[in-house]
N, C-alpha and C positions, 0 to 999 in steps of 0.2 A: 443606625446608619442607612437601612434598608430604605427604612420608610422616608427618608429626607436627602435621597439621593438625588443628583440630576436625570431626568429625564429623558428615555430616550425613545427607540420605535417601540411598539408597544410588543414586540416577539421577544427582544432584551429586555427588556424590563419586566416581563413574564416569566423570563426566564432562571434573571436572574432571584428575583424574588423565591423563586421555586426552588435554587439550588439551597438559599440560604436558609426557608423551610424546615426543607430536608435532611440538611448536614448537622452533625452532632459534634465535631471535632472542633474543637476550640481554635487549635494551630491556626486548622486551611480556614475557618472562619475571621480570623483578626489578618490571616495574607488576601483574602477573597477583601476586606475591607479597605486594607491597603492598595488595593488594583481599584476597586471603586474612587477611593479620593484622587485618583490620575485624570476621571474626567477622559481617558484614554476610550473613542466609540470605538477603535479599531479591534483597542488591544481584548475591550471588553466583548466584543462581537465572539472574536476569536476562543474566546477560554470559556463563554456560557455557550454559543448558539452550534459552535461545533463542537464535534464529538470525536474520545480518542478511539481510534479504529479498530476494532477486535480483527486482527488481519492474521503476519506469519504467528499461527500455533498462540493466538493469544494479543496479551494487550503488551505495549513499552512505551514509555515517553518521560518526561518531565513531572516530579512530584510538584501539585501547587492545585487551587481552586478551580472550582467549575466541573464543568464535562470533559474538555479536553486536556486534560492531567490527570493521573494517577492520585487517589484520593481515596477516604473512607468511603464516602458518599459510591465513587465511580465502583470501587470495588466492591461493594455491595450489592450494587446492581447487576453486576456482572456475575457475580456468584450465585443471584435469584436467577441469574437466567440460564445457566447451566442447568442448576438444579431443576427446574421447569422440563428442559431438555432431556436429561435423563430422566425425569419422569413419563414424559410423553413415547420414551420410549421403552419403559416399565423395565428400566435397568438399574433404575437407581440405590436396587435393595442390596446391591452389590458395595456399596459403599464407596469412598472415597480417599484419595492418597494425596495427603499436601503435607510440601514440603518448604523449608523458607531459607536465604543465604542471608548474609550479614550487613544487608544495606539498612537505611532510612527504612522505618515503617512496613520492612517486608516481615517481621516475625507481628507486627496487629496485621494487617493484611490474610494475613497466613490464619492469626486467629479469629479475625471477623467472620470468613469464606466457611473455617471449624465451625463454629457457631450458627451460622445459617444453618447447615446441613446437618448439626446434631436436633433445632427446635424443630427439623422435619422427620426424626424420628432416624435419622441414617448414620450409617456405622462412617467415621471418621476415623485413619487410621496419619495423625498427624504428629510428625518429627517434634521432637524435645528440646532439639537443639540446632543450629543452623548447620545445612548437609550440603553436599554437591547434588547439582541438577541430575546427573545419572541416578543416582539413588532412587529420585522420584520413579521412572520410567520402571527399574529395576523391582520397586514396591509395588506397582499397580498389575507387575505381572505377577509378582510374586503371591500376591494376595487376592489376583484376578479381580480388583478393584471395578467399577465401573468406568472409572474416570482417574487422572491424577494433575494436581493443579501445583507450581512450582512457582513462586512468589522470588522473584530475579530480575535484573536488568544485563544480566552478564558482564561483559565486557563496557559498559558505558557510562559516561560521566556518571559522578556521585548524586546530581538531582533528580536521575531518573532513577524510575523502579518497572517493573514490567510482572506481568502475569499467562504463564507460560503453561499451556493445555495439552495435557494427553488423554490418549483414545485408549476404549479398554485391552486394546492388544497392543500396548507398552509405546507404541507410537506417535509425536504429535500430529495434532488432527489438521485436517485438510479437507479440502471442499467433498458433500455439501456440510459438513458438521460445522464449520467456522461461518461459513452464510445464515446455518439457521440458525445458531447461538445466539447471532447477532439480531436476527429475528426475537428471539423469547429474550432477551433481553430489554430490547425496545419496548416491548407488550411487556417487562414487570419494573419498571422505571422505578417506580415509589417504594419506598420502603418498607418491605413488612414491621409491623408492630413490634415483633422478636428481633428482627435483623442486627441492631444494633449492641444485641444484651448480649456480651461474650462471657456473661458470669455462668452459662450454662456450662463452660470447660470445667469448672472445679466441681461440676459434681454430675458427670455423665456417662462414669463408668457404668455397663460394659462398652457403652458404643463408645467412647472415646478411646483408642488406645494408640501406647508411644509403639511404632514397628520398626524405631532404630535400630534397635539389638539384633532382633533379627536380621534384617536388612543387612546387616554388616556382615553376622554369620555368614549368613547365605553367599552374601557378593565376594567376600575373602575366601570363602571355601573355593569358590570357583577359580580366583586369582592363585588359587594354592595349586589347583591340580592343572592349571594350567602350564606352570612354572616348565620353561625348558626344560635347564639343567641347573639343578641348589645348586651345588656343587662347583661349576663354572660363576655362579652367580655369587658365593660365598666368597671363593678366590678371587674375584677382580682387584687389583690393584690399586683402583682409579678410584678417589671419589666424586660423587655426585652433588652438586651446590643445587638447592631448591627454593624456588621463591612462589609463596601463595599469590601476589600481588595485593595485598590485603583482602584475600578473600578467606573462603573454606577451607582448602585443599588442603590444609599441613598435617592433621593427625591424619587426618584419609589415608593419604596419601605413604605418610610413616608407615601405618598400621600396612599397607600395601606392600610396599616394601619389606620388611619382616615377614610377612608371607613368600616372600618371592624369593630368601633367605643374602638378600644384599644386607651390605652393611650399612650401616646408619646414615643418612641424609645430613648435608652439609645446609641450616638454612641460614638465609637469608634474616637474619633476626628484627630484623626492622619492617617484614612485609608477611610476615609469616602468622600473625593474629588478625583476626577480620576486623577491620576499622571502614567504615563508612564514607569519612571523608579522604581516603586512597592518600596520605598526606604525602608521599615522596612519590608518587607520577602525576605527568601531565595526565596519562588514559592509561587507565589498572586495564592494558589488554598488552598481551607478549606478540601482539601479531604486528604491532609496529616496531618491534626489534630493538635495536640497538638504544634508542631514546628509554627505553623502558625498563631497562636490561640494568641500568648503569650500576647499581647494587648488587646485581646479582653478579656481574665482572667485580669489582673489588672483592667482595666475599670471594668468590672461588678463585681470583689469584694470590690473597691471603694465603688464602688452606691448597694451592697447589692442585684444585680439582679442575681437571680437565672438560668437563661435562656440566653443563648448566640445563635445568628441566626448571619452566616455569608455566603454571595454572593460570589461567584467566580467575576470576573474585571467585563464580561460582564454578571452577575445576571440568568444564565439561572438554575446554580445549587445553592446547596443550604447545608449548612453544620449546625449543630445544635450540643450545648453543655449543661449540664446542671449540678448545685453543687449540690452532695448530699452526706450528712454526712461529710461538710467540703472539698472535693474532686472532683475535675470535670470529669466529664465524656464526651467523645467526640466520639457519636453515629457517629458508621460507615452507610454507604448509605445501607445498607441492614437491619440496625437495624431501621432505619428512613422506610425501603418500609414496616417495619412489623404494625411498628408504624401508619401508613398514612395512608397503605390500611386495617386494623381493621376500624380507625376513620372514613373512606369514607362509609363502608361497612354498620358498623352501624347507621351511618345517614340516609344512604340510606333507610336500614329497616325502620326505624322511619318513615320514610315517607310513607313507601308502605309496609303496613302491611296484603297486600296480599300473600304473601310469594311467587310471582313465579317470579325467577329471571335468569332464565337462559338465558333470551338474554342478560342479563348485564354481563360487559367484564372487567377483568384487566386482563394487559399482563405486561412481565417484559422479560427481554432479556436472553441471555440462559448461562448466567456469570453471576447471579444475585443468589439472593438466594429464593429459593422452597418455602421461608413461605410464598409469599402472594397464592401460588399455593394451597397452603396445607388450607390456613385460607380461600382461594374462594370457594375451593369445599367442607370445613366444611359446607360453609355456604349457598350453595348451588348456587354459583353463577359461573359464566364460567370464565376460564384462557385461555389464549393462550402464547406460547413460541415463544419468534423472537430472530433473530441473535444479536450480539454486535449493541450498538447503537442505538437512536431515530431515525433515519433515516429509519428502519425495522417497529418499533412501532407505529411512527407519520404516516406512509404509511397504514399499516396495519389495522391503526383504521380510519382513512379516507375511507377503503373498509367497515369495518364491521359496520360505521355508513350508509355509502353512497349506499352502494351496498347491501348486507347482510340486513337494516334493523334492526341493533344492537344497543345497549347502551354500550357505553364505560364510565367508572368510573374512572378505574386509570393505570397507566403504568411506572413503574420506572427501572432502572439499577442503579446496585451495586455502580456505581461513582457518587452518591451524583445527580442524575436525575431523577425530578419526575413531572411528566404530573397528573397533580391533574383537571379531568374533563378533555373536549375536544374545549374549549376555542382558546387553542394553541395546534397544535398538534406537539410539540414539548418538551423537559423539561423548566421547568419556573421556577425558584427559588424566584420571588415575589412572584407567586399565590401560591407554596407550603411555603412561608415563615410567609403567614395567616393560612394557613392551619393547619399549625406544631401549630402554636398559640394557634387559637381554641382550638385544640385538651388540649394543656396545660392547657387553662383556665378552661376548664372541668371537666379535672384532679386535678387542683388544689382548685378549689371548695369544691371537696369533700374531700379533703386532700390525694390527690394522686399524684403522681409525672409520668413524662414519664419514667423514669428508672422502676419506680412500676408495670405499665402499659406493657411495655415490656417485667419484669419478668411473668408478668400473661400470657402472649400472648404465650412465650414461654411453661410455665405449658399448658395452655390449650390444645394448637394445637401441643406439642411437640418442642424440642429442634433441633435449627436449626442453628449451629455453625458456623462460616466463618472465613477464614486466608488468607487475599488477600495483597498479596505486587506486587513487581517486581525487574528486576534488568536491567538493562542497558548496550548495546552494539550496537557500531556504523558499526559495519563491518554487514552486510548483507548476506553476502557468510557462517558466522560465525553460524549467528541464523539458519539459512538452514542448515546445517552440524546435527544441533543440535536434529535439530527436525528429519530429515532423521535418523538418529543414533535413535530416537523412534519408527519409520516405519523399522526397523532392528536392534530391540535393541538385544546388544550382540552376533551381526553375525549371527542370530536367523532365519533372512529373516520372523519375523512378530513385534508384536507389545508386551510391557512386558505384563506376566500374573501376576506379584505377585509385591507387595513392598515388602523390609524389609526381606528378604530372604522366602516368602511365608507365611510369617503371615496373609496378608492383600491379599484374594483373587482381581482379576481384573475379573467383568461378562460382563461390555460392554463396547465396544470402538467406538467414532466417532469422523471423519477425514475430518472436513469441507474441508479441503484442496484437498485430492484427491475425497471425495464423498463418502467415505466409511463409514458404520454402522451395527455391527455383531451384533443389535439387530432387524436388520430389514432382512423380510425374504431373499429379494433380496439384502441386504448386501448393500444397496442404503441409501445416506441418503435422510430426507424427505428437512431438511433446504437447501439455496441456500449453494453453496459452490463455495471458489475462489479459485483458482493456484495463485498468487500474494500473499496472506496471509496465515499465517500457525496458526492451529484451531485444536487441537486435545482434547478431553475430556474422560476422563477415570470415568469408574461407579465403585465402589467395593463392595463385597458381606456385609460390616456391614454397607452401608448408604452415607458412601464420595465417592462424587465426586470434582473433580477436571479436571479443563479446563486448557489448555496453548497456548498461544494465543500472538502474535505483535500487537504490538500498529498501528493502522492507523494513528496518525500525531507525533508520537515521538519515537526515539530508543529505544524502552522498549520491556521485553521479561517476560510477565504479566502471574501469577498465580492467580488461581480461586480457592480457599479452601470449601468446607461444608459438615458438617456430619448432618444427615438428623435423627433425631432418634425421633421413635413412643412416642407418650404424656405417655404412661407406664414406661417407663425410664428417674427416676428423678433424676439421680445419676449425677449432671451438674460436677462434681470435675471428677472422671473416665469418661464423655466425652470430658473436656477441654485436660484434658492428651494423652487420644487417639488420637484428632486431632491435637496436640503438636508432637506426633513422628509419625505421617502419614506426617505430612509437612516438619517435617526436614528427613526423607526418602526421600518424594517426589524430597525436592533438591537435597538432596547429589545424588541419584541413575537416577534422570531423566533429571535434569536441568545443575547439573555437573557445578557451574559456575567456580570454579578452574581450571577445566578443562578445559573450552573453554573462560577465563581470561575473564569472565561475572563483570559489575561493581555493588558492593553489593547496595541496594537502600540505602541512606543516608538524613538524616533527620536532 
């Protein structure tokens, strides 16, 4: 088909030649053939001449032909250039920790990447069977790995797959390590000779070995002595309904539970074995709620359980629901960080009733919401703010335990991610899905409920609102238009001062994107900042702020809602209203998605 294709610039047709070379996979070579008979220059441009972007902590996209998809061919390139990398930095003898979840082509993936790195002679310490993403992190420390590489797409439709990178101190990696990857990857394009032969797995023991077992020992022993109270945890009344979303998470998870001494998990039996094609949701992720949920509500009003905990496919997040007064509730990721970090905070006191806590640390990301900010420094404990992502957080707290000499307690973001202790320095949805428990059992003891507990949190420490969606647009040139049109809103040549024709003052603006911050003296911001990503956050004089922000692995053009109001204003009905018409201002006058034919987020 190669040779008697239509013709086109001679960079695509070099290109493509080259891919079909190169690739051994039967599959993505008769779909590579079938995108050829389209005669498609655009479509063809697109999936040879570009490339998928080794960007947040790794690769994700779309499984299918060429360069920009997810692919044998891509992923093999990608794993010579690792391996290159940690050679050039004579760490490589240290070995390697990969792990794979239950999608499409992620357990060959998984064994290609093994393969490369055992024909280099290097210890390969890769899962037997398909784990959750914390595992990974959890193994690389455990086994002081070099490197550990997690073959996932998480939360995202069934076509995609993703390749997800950590650094040897259990964190994923971040600049310059993701720049220069991307560098020794360019420089080893071609495929070594061996690259391809994965028949070295069946005969390379010692360097090949399974580290599940261990892994588990290790990770559950900790889940053991962590346990508040058995005993409270034994007695709860209540059970627990749990849905994998067809991903990993259900023996994990089990197995977690039985350490925690709860009683048996209520599942979901139709979501609870890992299936590829996610057949009963629209998006195997618990962070769009109630659309996703709708099984795991029948189930647990079947069986009478009060409590729904549900795992994103590869379990690293964590989404939690619960019925009260007949009606379910489906606590967003920032009503869950309020909930988590009181629970950690408290414990902690309990224990250390010397009151001086200020080397102890929770962080949360800078899109997340203020109350565990507000509930640390009530409580006299330290906060730190980091960029979008665990990748900022898991980095961060590796300095402030390792370097600094600090305690880190907790760390979450708004999307359903919460690093409960520093076990994994990454988010873990089994170890916050005992956690969440606990805290229920507690609650439920004394006849209180997490919704109860929530409202208190809020009375106490003040009322801390959020209104986080997105919308969707695949054109690139489009969301840059968009945001530019903010950095000169109104032919202004600056940034808006007002929503709402001046109702709603603007006092500070910051622009991860160009660097800019009019609360800082030199107008510098303190956070890193990209040109590649657009990051701007607006403060207002009554309390909201608001971030808008691209997604790192999906089309999305993401808002960040929160009205921040002091525990003296109880009036919850006049601030749900107010941050009601601050967000539909927000859209109509900043995000304009009619205007720039933005797709409304649909459920």
């Amino acid at each position: 088909m190669v040779d008697t294709m239509k013709s086109y610039s001679s960079e695509l047709d070099n290109k493509i030649k080259e891919w079909f070379s190169w690739n051994k996979n039967e599959d993505f070579h008769k779909e590579a053939e079938a995108l050829l008979h389209t005669e498609d220059e655009k479509l063809l441009s697109k999936v040879f001449l570009e490339r998928i972007e080794f960007g947040t902590a790794g690769l994700r996209g779309r499984m299918g032909p060429g360069y920009s998809q997810m692919n044998d061919l891509v992923v093999i390139q990608t794993a010579q250039g690792i391996l290159r990398y940690l050679e050039s930095l004579n760490i490589h003898t240290k070995g390697i920790m990969i792990g794979y979840d239950g999608r499409y082509n992620s357990k060959r993936f998984a064994e290609l990447t093994a393969g490369i790195f055992l024909h280099a002679g290097i210890k390969v310490f890769l899962v037997s069977q398909v784990c959750p993403t914390p595992f990974v992190p959890f193994g690389v420390t455990k086994f002081n790995t070099a490197a550990g590489i997690m073959v996932t797409a998480s939360h995202n439709p069934k076509d995609d797959n993703g390749y997800k990178v950590y650094w040897t101190n259990g964190a994923q990696i971040i600049s310059p390590h993701d720049k220069t990857i991307t560098q020794f990857i360019n420089n080893n394009l071609e495929p070594w000779t061996s690259s391809w032969d994965t028949s070295i797995l069946e005969q390379s023991e010692p360097l090949l070995v399974d580290p599940l077992n261990e892994i588990m020992l290790s990770y559950y022993a900790i889940i053991k002595n962590h346990v508040n109270d058995p005993q409270i945890n034994s007695d709860a009344k209540f059970g627990i309904t749990y849905t994998a979303m067809h991903g990993v998470g259900y023996p994990y998870v089990v197995e977690a539970f039985r350490c925690a001494n709860f009683k048996e998990l209520i599942p979901v039996k139709e979501q609870v074995e890992p299936d590829p094609e996610f057949p009963t949701v629209k998006f195997p992720n618990p962070e769009e709620g109630k659309s996703a949920l709708d099984l795991s509500f029948k189930t647990a009003d079947l069986s009478g359980s009060p409590i729904i905990l549900a795992n994103d496919p590869d379990a690293d997040r964590l989404g939690v629901a619960e019925k009260v007064d007949g009606s379910w509730k489906v606590f967003n990721g920032n009503e869950l960080g309020a909930l988590l970090s009181w629970w950690l905070i408290y414990l902690y006191k309990e224990k250390h009733p010397d009151g001086n806590f200020k080397d102890v640390f929770l962080l949360s990301s800078t899109v997340s919401s203020k109350i565990v900010k507000t509930i640390a420094t009530a409580e006299g404990f330290s906060f730190e703010e980091t960029l979008t992502g665990f990748k900022w957080m898991g980095n961060r707290s590796y300095d402030l335990i390792n370097k600094e000499k600090k305690e880190v307690l907790f760390a979450f973001e708004e999307a359903i991610g919460f690093m409960c202790g520093t076990a994994v320095l990454d988010k873990d949805g089994v170890s916050a899905a005992v956690t969440i428990s606990e805290l229920a059992a507690y609650l439920y003891k004394n006849s209180e409920t997490l919704t109860d507990k929530l409202a208190w949190i809020y009375k106490k420490y003040g009322y801390h609102l959020s209104d986080n969606s997105y919308f969707i647009c695949r054109e690139p040139l489009v969301i840059k238009g968009m945001f530019e049109n903010l950095r000169n809103f109104s032919n202004s040549n600056t940034y808006p001062l007002s929503l709402l024709g001046g109702k709603y003052k603007i006092i500070d603006v910051r622009d991860l994107t160009t660097g800019y911050d009019s609360k800082q003296e030199d107008k510098k911001a303190r956070l890193p900042c990209s040109k590649s990503s657009q990051m701007i956050t607006f403060s207002f004089d009554n309390g909201f702020v608001v971030t808008l922000r691209t997604s790192g692995t999906e089309p999305k053009i993401k808002y960040y809602t929160e009205l921040c109001a002091s525990p003296s204003i109880q009036d919850i009905d006049q601030l749900k209203n107010t941050l009601h018409e601050m967000v539909d201002g927000l859209i109509n006058e900043f995000i304009q998605p009619t205007k720039y034919g933005f797709e409304f987020r649909t459920l």
